[in-house]
C-alpha positions as CSV (number, residue, x, y, z in Angstrom):
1,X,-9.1,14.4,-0.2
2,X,-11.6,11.9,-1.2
3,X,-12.9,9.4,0.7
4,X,-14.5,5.8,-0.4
5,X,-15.2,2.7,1.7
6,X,-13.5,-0.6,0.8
7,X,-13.5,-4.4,2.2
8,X,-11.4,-3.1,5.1
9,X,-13.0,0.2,5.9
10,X,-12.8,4.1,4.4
11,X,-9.8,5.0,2.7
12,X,-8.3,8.3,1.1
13,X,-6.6,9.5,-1.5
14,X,-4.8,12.9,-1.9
15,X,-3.3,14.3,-5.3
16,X,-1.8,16.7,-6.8
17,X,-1.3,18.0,-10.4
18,X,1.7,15.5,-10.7
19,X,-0.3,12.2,-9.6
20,X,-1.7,10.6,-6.2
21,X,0.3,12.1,-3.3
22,X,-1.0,10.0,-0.3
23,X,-3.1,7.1,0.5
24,X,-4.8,7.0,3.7
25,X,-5.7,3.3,5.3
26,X,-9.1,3.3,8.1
27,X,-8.2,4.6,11.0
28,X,-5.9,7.1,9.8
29,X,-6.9,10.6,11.9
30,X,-6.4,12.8,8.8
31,X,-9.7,10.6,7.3
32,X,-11.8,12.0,10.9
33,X,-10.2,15.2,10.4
34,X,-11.0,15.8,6.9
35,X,-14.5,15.8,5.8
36,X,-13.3,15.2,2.0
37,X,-14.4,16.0,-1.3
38,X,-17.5,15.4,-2.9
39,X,-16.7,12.3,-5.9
40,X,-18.5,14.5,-8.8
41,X,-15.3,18.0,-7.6
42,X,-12.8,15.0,-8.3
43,X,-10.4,14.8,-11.3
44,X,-11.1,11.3,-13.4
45,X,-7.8,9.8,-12.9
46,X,-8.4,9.6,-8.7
47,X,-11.7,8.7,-9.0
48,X,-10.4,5.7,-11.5
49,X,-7.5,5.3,-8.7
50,X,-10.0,4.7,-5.8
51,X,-11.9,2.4,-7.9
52,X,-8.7,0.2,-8.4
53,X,-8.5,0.3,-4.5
54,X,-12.1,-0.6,-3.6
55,X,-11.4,-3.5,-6.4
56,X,-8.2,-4.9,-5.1
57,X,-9.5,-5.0,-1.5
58,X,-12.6,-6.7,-2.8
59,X,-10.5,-9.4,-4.0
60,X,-9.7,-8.8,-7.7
61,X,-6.4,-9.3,-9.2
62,X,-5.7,-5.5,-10.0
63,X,-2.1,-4.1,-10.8
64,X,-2.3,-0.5,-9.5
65,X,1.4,0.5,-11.2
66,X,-0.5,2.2,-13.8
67,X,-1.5,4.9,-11.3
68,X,0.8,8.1,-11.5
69,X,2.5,8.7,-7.9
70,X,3.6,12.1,-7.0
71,X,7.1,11.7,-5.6
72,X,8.3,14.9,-5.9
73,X,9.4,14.8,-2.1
74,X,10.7,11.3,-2.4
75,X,14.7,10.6,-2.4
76,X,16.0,8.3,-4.7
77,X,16.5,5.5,-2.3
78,X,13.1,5.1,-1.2
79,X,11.9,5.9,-5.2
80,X,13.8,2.5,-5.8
81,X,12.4,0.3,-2.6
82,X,8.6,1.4,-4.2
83,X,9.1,1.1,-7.6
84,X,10.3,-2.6,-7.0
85,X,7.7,-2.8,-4.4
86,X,5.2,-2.3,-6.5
87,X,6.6,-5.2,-8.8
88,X,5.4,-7.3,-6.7
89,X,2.0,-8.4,-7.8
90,X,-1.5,-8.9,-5.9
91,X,-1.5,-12.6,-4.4
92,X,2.6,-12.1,-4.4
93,X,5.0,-11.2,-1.4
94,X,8.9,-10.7,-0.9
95,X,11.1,-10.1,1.9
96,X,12.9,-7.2,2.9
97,X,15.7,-8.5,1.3
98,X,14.7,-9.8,-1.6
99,X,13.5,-6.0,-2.1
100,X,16.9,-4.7,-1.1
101,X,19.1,-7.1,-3.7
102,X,16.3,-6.3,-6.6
103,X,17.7,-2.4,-6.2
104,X,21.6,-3.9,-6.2
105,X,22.0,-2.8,-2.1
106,X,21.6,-6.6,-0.7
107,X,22.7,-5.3,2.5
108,X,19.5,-2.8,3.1
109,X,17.0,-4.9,4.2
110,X,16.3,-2.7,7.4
111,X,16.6,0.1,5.2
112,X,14.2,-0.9,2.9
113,X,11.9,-2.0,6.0
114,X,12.3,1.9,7.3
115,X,11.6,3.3,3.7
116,X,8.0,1.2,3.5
117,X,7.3,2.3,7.4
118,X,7.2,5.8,5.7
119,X,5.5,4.9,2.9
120,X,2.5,7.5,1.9
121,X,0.8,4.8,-0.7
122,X,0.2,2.4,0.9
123,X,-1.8,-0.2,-1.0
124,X,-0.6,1.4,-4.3
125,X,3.2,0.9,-3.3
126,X,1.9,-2.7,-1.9
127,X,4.4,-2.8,1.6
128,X,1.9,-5.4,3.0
129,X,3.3,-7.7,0.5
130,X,6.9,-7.5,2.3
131,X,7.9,-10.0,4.9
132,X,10.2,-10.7,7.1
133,X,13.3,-13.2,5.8
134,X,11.2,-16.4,7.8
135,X,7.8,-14.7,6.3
136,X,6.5,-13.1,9.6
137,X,4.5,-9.9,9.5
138,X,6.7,-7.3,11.1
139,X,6.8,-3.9,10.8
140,X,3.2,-2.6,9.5
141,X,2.7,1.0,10.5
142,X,-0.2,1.5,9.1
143,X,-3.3,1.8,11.1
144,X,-4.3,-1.8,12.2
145,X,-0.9,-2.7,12.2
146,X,-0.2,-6.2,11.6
147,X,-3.9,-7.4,11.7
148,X,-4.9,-4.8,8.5
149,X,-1.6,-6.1,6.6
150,X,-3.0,-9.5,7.4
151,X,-6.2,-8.9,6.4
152,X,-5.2,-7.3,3.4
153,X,-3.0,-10.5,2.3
154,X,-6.0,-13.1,3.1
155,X,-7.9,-10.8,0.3
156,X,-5.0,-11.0,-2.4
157,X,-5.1,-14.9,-1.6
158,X,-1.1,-14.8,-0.4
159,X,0.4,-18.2,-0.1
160,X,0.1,-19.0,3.7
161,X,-2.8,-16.2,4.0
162,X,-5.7,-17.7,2.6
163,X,-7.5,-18.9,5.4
164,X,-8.4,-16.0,8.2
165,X,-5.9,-16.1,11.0
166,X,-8.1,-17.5,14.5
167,X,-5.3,-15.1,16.2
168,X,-4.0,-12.0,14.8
């Protein structure tokens, strides 16, 4: 695994031969566990991933999609709900449903909500950028919860997130 510190704390990436396997958010216990690996022992294309990472949560506009995902143990339902996830561009958001009619099942919005809760990319596939139908935050699993998908929407400038909440 390697590990790299970003605007919201350290991060980490796992691979594999066939592209980035996992994505770990601060607070994660397999980031304490895991000592990591040293950047210079990393292959190019994860180094150049967690650079994309520290630059989207620094505030650039970066498109991760041109980062190769492994998702050899993903079904094909969730394959959809991330691949139109990750449509949605920095700055951007959708709802759950919105996601759930762009892969023709409109009536899936909690199972695209369940697909993202087990989402092992996070950032890459970009679930913080889905809302709820009335544009709550529900439903972040990640470490941090709500406050870190928050946090990470104030960065990408998200209409009704530019201004720090005063109460997460």
């Amino acid at each position: 695994m390697l590990c790299f510190e970003t605007a919201i704390g350290c991060c980490g990436l796992r691979w594999s031969d066939a592209g980035i396997s996992g994505v770990l958010l601060p607070g994660s216990h397999a980031l304490s566990a895991d000592a990591g690996a040293r950047r210079a022992d990393v292959p190019a294309r994860v180094r150049d991933a967690a650079d994309g990472i520290v630059a989207l949560l620094a505030g650039e506009r970066r498109d991760l999609r041109e980062l190769t995902l492994d998702e050899q143990r993903i079904d094909d339902f969730r394959r959809a709900v991330y691949a139109a996830t990750r449509a949605i561009g920095p700055g951007e958001t959708a709802t759950y449903g919105e996601v759930a009619r762009t892969i023709g099942q409109p009536g899936a919005a909690r199972a695209v909500g369940a697909a993202l809760g087990a989402n092992p990319f996070p950032i890459v596939v970009p679930c913080h950028r889905v809302l709820a139908a009335d544009g709550a935050l529900h439903g972040f699993s990640a470490p941090g919860g709500i406050a870190t998908k928050r946090r990470m929407l104030e960065i990408e400038r998200a209409p009704g997130f530019t201004q720090a909440a005063l109460f997460s």
